[in-house]
C-alpha positions, 0 to 999 in steps of 0.5 A, spaced: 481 641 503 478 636 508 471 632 507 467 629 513 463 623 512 456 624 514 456 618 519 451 613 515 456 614 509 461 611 512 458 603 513 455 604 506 462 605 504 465 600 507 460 595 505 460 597 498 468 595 498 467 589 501 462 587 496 467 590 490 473 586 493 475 579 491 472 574 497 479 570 501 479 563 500 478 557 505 483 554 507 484 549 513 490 543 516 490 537 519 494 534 523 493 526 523 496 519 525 496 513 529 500 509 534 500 502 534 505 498 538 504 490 539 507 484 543 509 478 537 510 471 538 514 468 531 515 460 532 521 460 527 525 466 525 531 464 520 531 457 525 530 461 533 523 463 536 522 470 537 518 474 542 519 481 540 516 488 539 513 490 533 509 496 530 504 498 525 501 491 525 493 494 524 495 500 522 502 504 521 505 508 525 504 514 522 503 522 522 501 526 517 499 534 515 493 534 510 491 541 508 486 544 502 484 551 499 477 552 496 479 556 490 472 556 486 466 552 488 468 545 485 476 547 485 480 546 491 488 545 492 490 539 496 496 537 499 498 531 503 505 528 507 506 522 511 511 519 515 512 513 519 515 513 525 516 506 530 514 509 537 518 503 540 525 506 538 522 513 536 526 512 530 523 514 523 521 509 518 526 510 513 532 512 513 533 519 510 526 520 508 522 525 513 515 523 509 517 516 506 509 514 506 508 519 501 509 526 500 504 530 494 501 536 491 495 537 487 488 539 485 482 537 486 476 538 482 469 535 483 466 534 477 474 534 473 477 530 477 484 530 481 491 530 478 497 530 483 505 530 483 509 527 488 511 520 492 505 516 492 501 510 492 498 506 486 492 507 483 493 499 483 494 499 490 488 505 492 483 503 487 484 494 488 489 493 493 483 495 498 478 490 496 483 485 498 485 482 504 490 488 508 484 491 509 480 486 512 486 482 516 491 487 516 499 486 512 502 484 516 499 477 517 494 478 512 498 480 505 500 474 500 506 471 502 511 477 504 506 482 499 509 478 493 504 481 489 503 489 493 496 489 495 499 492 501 501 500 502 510 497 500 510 501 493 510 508 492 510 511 487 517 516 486 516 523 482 509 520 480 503 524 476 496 521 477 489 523 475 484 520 479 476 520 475 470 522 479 465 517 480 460 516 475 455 511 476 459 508 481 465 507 476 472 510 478 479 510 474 485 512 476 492 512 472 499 513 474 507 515 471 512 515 474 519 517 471 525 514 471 529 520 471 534 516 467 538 521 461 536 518 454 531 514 456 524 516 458 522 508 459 528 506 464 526 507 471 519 509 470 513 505 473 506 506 469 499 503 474 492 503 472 486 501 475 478 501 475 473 500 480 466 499 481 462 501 488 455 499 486 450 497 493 452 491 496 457 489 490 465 493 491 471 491 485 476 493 481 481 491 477 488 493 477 496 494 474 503 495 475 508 495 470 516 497 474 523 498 470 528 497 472 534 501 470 539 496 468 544 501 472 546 496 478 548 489 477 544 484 479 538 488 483 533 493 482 536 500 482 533 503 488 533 509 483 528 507 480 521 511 481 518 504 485 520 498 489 517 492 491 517 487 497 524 484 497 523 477 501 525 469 501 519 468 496 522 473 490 530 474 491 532 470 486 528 476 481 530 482 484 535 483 478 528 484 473 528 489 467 520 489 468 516 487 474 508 487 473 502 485 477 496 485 475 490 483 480 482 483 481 479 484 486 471 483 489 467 484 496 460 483 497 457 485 504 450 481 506 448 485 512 454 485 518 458 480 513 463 481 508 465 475 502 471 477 498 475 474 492 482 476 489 487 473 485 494 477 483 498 475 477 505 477 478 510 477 472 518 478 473 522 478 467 528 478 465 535 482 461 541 481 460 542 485 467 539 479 471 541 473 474 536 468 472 534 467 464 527 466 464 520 469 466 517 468 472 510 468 474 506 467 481 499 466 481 495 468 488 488 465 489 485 468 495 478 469 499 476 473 505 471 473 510 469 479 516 465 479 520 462 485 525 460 481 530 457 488 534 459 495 535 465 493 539 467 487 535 470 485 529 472 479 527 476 476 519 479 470 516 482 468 510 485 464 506 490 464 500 495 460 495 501 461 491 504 458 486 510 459 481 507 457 475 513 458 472 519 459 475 525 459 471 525 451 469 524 448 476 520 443 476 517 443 482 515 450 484 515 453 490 508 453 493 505 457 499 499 457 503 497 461 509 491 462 513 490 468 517 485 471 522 484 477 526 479 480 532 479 487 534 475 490 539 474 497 539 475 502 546 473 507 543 473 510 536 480 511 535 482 506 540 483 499 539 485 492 541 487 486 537 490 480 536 493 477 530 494 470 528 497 467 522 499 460 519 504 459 512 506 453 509 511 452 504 513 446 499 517 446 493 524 450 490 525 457 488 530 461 486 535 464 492 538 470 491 544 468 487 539 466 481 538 461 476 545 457 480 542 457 486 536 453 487 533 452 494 528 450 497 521 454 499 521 458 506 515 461 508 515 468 510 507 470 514 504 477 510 509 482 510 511 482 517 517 477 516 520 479 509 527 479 513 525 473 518 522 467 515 521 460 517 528 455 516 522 450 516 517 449 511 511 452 517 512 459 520 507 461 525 506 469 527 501 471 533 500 478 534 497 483 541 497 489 540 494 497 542 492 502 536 490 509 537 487 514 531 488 522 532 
């Protein structure tokens, strides 16, 4: 037997089952990146001048898929991954990873907090690191000498877990765990990072941790297997073979109209094992202060200063020194295109350890930001200037 619907009946039906069935999530996808190509001067590399190309100078290179599903009212899925390309070449960032910058899956609540697992960056670094002088003149001219103490985006967290808090009265937190992978020993290998931060008015500043084991499988160096590495460079090869490497650092900003005043310092702590090439703790202290300026809605203009000291540095006496001075002016095409030049001055003075330890005493070189940790000065000075083109999309 066959029914016929009277012709009112069937929108009231089918709106009666829209109402009945569960309603489809909200979902979207993003594709997002930058382009940054520039023109560099180095007055010293390894003993030669230079006039080379480099990329990723105000920003990296990069592109990336960052998508969300809406799964309740304060809930929502999340998802990131980003790699890093150099547009001179065309070549990726890192050999055989496709998303070397990062790579995560998480959940995201907004009264909860968010929780995710992946490759990526430190609660030190996303927290504290950002208040600090990469933000405001760039890594590669402005991080400390050769990034000793990661305030740039250099270490990233392998199979990594992290919460991050919501903000409550202005006050976030965020802790970090990255396992080591290493049968038998859930310390060797891993990292652990933490990290508060205050955002109240005029006043922005945070507090930050990192604690890296090595694996003590590779003689000599730090396990490229562990959950994190570190900026490797003239300023620390001689501590690369450390059971345990800690940075801890504070960092603050004030914001008086269109100019901000920031102070940082870091404390960075190699020890070692009867693993490592050198016997006793190392210890470099950084002191460091910025100032940036929003001169119009076209300009930007920043400067700042720091200092390093080996304050112990496996018996040496006189410790290497470093001292740097960096500034940056942008001008703004649009909102996505930007041109900028970057200029940067490192002095260097005392002895440090080279990369054969405590037997291989030598003098300090300088190495400008985190720009040339594989090119330092053969002399104790070294001056980097960059012009360059960054495009957002």
């Amino acid at each position: 037997m066959k029914f016929k619907l009277a012709p009112l009946a069937r929108p009231l039906i089918l709106c009666a089952a829209t109402v009945s069935s569960p309603a489809f999530s909200q979902s979207s996808v993003t594709l997002y990146g930058n382009v940054d190509e520039a023109i560099v001067y180095a007055n010293n590399q390894n003993g030669h001048s230079n006039v080379y190309m480099r990329q990723g100078n105000l920003y990296a290179s990069k592109f990336g898929l960052k998508g969300t599903e809406v799964l309740s009212p304060t809930l929502r899925a999340i998802f990131d991954l980003q790699q890093g390309f150099d547009p001179g070449t065309g070549a990726e960032q890192t050999p055989g990873l496709a998303f070397n910058r990062y790579a995560y899956v998480g959940l995201q609540d907004t009264q909860i907090g968010t929780l995710t697992m992946g490759r990526q960056y430190t609660p030190y670094y996303l927290l504290m690191g950002v208040l600090g002088p990469v933000t405001y003149l760039t890594g590669a001219t402005g991080a400390h000498p050769a990034d000793i103490d990661g305030f740039d985006t250099d270490i990233r967290a392998n199979n990594s877990v992290t919460y991050a808090s919501p903000a409550i009265y202005g006050i976030r937190g965020s802790v970090q765990y990255g396992f080591g992978g290493v049968p038998g020993s859930v310390q060797s290998g891993s990292l652990i990072s933490a990290a508060l931060r205050y955002d109240g008015g005029p006043l922005a500043a945070g507090v930050g941790y990192i604690r890296m084991y090595n694996t003590g499988n590779v003689e000599g160096s730090f396990d490229p297997n562990a959950s994190a590495q570190f900026s490797h460079s003239v300023v620390n090869n001689g501590y690369l073979s450390a059971r345990v490497v800690q940075h801890l650092a504070a960092a603050a900003n004030y914001t008086l109209g269109n100019i901000v005043f920031g102070l940082n310092y870091s404390n960075v702590i190699y020890q070692p094992d009867g693993h490592s090439l050198f016997s006793d703790t190392a210890v470099f202290n950084t002191y460091g202060a910025l100032v940036s300026y929003k001169a119009s809605t076209r300009v930007d203009l920043a400067a700042g200063y720091s200092f390093t000291h080996a304050s112990s540095a496996n018996g040496i006496d006189d410790a290497a020194r470093y001292q740097q001075v960096s500034l940056k002016e942008l001008y703004h095409l649009s909102q996505r295109t930007t041109l900028y030049a970057l200029q940067a001055f490192q002095h260097a003075s005392g002895h440090t350890l080279g990369i054969g330890g405590s037997g291989d005493i030598i003098d300090a070189r300088p190495a400008v930001g985190d720009s040339q940790n594989t090119t330092p000065s053969s002399t104790p000075n070294q001056f980097v200037a960059m012009f360059g083109l960054a495009i957002a999309f």
